[in-house]
C-alpha positions in Angstrom: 121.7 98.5 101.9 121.1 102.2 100.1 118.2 102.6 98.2 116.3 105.8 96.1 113.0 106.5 96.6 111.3 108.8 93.5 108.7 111.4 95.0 106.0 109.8 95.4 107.5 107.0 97.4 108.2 109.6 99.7 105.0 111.4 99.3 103.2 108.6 100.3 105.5 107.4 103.3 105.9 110.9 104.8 102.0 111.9 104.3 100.9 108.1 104.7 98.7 108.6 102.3 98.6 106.2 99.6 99.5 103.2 98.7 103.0 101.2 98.7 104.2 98.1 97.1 105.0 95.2 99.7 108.2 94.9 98.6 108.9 98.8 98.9 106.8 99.4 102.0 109.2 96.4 103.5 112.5 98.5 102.7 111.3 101.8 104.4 110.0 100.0 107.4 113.7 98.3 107.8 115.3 101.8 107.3 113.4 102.8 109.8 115.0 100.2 112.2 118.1 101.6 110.7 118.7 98.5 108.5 118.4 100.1 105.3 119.8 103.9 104.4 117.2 105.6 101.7 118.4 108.7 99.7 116.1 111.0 98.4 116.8 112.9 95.0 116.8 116.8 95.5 114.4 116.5 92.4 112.2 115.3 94.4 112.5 118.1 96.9 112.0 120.5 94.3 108.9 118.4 93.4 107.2 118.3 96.8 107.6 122.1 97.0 105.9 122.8 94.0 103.3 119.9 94.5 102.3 121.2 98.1 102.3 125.0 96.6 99.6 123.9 94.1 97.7 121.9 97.0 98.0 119.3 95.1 99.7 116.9 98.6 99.3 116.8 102.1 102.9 117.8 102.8 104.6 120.3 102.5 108.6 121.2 102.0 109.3 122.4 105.9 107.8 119.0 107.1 109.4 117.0 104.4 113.1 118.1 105.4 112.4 117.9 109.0 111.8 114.0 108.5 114.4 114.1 106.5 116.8 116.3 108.7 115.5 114.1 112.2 116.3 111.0 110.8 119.7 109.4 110.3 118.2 106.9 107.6 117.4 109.6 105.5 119.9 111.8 103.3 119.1 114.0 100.5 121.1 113.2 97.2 122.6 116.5 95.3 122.1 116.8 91.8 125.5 116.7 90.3 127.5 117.3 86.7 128.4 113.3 86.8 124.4 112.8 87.2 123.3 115.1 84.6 125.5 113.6 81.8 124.2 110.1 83.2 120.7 111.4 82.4 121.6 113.0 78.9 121.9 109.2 77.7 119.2 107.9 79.2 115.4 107.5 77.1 112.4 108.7 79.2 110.1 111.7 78.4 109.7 113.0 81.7 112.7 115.4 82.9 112.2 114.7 86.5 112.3 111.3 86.2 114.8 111.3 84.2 117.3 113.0 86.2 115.8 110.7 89.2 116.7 107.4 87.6 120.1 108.9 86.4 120.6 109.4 90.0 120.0 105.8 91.1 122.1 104.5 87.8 124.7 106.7 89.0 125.0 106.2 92.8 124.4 101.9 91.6 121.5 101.6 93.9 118.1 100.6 93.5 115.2 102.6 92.7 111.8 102.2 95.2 109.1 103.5 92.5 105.2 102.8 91.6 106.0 104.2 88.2 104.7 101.0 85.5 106.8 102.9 82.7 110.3 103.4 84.9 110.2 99.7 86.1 109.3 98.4 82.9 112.1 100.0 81.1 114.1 98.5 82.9 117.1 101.1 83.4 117.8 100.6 86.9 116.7 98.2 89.4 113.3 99.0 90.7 111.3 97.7 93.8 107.9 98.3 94.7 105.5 95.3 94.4 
C-alpha cells in the first residue's frame, strides 16, 4: 500500500528522534521490509531544509535525500498544478499543510501525521496512533 508522511513523520523516523504513533510507526517499519511504499511531499523537503538551517532538527537536507535516494520505499511527491487547485478548496490555516494534505487527497492515499488538527478535520485519511 502507498502512504504520505507530513514532515515530521519523517523528521522523526529519519533523525529517530521523537515519538511515533503505533499505528504509523507500524507502516514505516513494513515499508522498510518493502511492504509498504511511503511518499514524501516536496513540501516537506523544503521544510527540512529550512528547519535544519535554523537548527531547529537534527537532520539536515543532504542526509534527508540520501535516505530518500538509497531506498526504493521512498519517493519524493512533486508539487503539481492538479495539487495546488486541490488545496485552493481545502480549509486549514497553515500553507504547508495545506498543500501536504491536498497532496494525499489528490494521489487518494493516506496521510501518516501526529497533527491533532489535520486528523481531526478529517480531510483525508490519517494514521498515527
Amino acid at each position: 500500500m502507498e502512504y504520505l508522511a507530513d514532515t515530521v513523520t519523517i523528521i522523526r523516523h529519519f533523525s529517530k528522534t521523537g515519538e511515533i504513533g503505533k499505528k504509523a510507526k507500524a507502516v514505516i517499519q513494513d515499508a522498510e521490509r518493502g511492504i509498504h511504499h511511503i511518499h514524501i511531499s516536496v513540501i516537506s523537503i523544503v521544510e527540512i531544509m529550512y528547519l535544519s538551517q535554523k537548527k531547529r532538527i537534527k537532520i539536515n537536507l543532504k542526509e534527508t535525500l540520501d535516505l530518500i535516494n538509497e531506498s526504493v520505499n521512498y519517493a519524493i511527491a512533486d508539487l503539481t498544478p492538479q495539487i495546488v487547485t486541490v488545496a485552493q478548496d481545502i480549509v486549514f490555516p497553515e500553507l504547508h499543510d495545506r498543500l501536504i494534505i491536498a497532496t494525499a487527497k489528490h494521489m487518494g492515499i493516506p496521510l501518516l501525521t501526529s497533527d491533532k488538527r489535520i486528523r481531526g478535520e478529517k480531510i483525508v485519511e490519517t494514521i498515527w496512533d
